[in-house]
C-alpha positions in Angstrom: -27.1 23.4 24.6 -24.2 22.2 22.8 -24.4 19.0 20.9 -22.6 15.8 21.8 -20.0 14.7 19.2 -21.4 11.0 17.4 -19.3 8.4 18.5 -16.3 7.5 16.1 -17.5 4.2 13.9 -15.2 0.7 14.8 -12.6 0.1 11.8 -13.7 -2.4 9.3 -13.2 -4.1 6.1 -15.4 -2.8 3.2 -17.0 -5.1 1.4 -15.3 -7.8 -0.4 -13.7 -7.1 -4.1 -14.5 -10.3 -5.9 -15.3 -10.7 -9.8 -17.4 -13.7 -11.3 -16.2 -17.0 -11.8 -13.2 -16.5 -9.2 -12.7 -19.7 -7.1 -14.7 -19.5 -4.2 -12.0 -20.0 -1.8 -9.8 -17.0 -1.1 -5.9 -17.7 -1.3 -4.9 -14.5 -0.7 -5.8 -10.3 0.3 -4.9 -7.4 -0.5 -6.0 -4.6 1.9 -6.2 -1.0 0.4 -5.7 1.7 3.6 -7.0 5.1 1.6 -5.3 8.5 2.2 -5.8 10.0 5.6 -4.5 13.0 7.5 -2.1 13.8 10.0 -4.1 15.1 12.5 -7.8 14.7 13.0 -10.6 12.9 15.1 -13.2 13.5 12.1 -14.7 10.6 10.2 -13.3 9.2 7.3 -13.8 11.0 4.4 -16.1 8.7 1.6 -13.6 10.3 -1.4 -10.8 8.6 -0.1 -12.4 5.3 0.1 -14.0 5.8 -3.2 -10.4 6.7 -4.9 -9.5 3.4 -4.1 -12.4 1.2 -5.1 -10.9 1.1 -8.4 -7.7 -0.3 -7.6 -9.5 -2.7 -5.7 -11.6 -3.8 -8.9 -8.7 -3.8 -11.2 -6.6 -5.9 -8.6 -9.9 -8.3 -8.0 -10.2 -9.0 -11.9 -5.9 -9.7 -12.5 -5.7 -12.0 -9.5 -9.2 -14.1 -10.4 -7.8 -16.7 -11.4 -5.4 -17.1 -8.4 -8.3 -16.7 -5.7 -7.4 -13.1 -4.7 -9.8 -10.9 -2.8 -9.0 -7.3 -2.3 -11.0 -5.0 0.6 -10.8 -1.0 1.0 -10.5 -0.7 4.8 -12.7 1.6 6.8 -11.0 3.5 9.3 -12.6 4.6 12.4 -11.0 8.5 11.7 -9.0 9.7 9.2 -5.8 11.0 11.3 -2.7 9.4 12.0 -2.6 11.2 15.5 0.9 11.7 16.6 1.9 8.6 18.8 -1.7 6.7 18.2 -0.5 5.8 15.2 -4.2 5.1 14.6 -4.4 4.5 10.6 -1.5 1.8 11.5 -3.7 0.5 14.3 -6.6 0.3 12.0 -4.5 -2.0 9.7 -3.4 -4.1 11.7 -7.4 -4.8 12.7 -7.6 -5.6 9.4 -4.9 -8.0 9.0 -6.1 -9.5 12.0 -9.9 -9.7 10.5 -8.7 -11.5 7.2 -7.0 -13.8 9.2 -10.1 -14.5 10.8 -12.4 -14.6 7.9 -10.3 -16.3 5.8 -7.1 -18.3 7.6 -4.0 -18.3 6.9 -3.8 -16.6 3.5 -0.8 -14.2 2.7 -2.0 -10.7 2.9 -1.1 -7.3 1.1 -0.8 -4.2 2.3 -1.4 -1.9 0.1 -1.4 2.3 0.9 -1.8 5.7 -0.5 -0.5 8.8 1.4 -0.7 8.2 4.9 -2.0 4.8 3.9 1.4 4.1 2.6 2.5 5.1 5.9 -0.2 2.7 8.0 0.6 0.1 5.2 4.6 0.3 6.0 3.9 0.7 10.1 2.0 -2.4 9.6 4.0 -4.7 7.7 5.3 -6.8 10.6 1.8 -8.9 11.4 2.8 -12.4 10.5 -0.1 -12.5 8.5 1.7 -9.8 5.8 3.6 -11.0 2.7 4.1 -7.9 1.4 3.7 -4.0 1.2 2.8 -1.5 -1.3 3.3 2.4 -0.2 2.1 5.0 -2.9 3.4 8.1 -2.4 3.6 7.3 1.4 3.4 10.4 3.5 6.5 9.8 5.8 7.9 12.4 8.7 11.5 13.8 8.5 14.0 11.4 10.0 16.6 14.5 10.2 13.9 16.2 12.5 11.2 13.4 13.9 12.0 10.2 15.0 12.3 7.9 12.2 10.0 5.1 11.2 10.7 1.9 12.2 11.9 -0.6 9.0 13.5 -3.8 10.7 9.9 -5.3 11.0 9.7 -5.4 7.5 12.5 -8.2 7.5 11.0 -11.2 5.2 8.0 -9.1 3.0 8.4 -8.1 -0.2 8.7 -3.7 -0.1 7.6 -2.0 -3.0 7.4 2.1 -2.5 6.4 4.0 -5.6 6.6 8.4 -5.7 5.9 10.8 -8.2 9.0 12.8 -8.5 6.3 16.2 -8.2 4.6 15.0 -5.4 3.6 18.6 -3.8 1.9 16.8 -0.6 4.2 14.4 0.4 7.9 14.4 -0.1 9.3 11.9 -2.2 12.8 11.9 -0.8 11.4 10.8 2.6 10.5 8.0 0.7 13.9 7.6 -0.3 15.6 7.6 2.5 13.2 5.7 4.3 13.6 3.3 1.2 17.7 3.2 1.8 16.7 2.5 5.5 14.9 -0.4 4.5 17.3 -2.4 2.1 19.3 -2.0 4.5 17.3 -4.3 6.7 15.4 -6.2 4.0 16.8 -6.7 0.9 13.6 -7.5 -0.4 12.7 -3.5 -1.0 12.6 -1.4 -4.2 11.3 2.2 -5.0 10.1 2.9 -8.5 9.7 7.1 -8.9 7.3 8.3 -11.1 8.8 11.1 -13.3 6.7 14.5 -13.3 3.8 12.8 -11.6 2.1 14.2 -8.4 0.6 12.8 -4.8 -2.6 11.0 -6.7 -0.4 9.4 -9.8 -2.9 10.6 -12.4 -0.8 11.5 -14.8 0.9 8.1 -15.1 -2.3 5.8 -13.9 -2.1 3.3 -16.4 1.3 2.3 -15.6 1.2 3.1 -11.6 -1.8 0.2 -11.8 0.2 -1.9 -13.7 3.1 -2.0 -11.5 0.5 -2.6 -8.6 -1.1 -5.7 -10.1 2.2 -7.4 -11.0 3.3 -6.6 -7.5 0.6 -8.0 -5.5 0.4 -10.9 -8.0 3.9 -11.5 -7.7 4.2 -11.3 -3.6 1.3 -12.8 -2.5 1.3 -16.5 -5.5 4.6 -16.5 -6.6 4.6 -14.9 -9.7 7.3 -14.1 -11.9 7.4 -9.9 -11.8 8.1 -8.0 -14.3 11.7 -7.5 -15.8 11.7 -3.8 -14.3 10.4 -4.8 -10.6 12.6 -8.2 -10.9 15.6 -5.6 -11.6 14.6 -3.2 -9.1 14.6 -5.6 -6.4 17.7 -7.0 -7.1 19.7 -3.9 -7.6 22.0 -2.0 -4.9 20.7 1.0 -3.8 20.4 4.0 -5.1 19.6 2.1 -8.4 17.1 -0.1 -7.1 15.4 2.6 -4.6 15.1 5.1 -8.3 14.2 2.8 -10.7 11.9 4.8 -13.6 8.9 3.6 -14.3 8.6 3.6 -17.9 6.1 5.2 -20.1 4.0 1.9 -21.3 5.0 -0.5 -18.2 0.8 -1.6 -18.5 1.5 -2.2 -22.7 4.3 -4.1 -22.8 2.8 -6.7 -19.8 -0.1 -7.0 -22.1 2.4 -7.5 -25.4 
């Protein structure tokens, strides 16, 4: 007798990212959506939520200070689906969970792979301030019907790529970066020279650029001269802005 497939776990937030002596009240999230797949009905896999626990930590410890809580969401499979658009679905839950734990704090969203993808799909809750899309796994506009970018009108848009991404195609990300400027001058692409999908090679600096993002979007902080220029910058110049060998160093400096 065959066996019956479990039933697929509800989405959820994973346990909050918090370090000692941060203000008790929250002022604002950041959600990490971890890598998925295209296609598949299987559970979530554990590595891709571990992978981004770090970031979460990292993110938790900058933003202290400002009352900034950061959660790894827990998606109820790990494939997009074709039209379900489930990892997108999943984040907007989440959105819609911080709202409800914590009020009306700005949110992040902030995705790797097909996270980046949910994370962009997403951006047009109310709740969302801004979006961060690591080497987003995006389809081909010249083939597939193109994402959808005029929701992300009013958040700040960062998009980062490494230039030898072998998984997910950074000129997708390009061009779906020039769709978006177009629509929201708020957006800027930073490509990561010689680094691949996971942005190991360049870590230190790919983190970097992340905290003074979410730091900067969600409380007002000044960014860095580098995102600052990028964001202000005409396309192509702001959509393949560098990011430079010691961008973590010299914020320390």
């Amino acid at each position: 007798m065959a066996q019956r497939a479990l039933p697929l776990p509800a989405a959820r937030l994973g346990r909050a990212v918090r370090t000692a002596g941060a203000p008790s009240a929250v002022s604002g999230v950041v959600l990490l959506l971890p890598d998925g797949e295209a296609d598949s009905h299987r559970r979530p896999s554990p590595l891709s939520y571990a992978l981004q626990l770090p970031l979460a930590r990292t993110l938790a410890r900058s933003g202290q200070e400002d009352g900034l809580a950061a959660h790894v969401v827990r998606y109820r499979c790990r494939g997009w689906n074709a039209t379900d658009a489930q990892l997108a679905a999943d984040a907007r839950w989440a959105v819609d969970e911080v709202v409800r734990r914590y009020g009306d704090v700005p949110v992040c969203l902030a995705g790797h792979g097909m996270g980046g993808r949910a994370a962009l799909r997403a951006g047009g809750h109310a709740a969302v301030a801004s979006v961060l899309a690591m080497a987003p796994w995006l389809p081909d506009s010249s083939t597939d019907e193109p994402e959808p970018v005029k929701h992300l009108l009013g958040r700040q848009v960062l998009l980062v790529h490494g230039t030898n991404d072998a998984r997910t195609d950074p000129e997708l990300s390009f061009r779906l970066a020039e769709r978006a400027k177009k629509a929201n001058r708020d957006t800027c692409r930073f490509e990561v020279h010689s680094d691949g999908h996971g942005l190991r090679q360049h870590r230190a600096e790919v983190v970097a650029l992340a905290t003074d993002f979410v730091r900067g979007s969600l409380f007002g902080r000044a960014y860095a001269r580098p995102v600052a220029d990028a964001l202000a910058a005409p396309p192509p110049l702001g959509l393949r802005m560098p990011l430079a060998a010691g961008f973590g160093r010299s914020l320390r400096d």
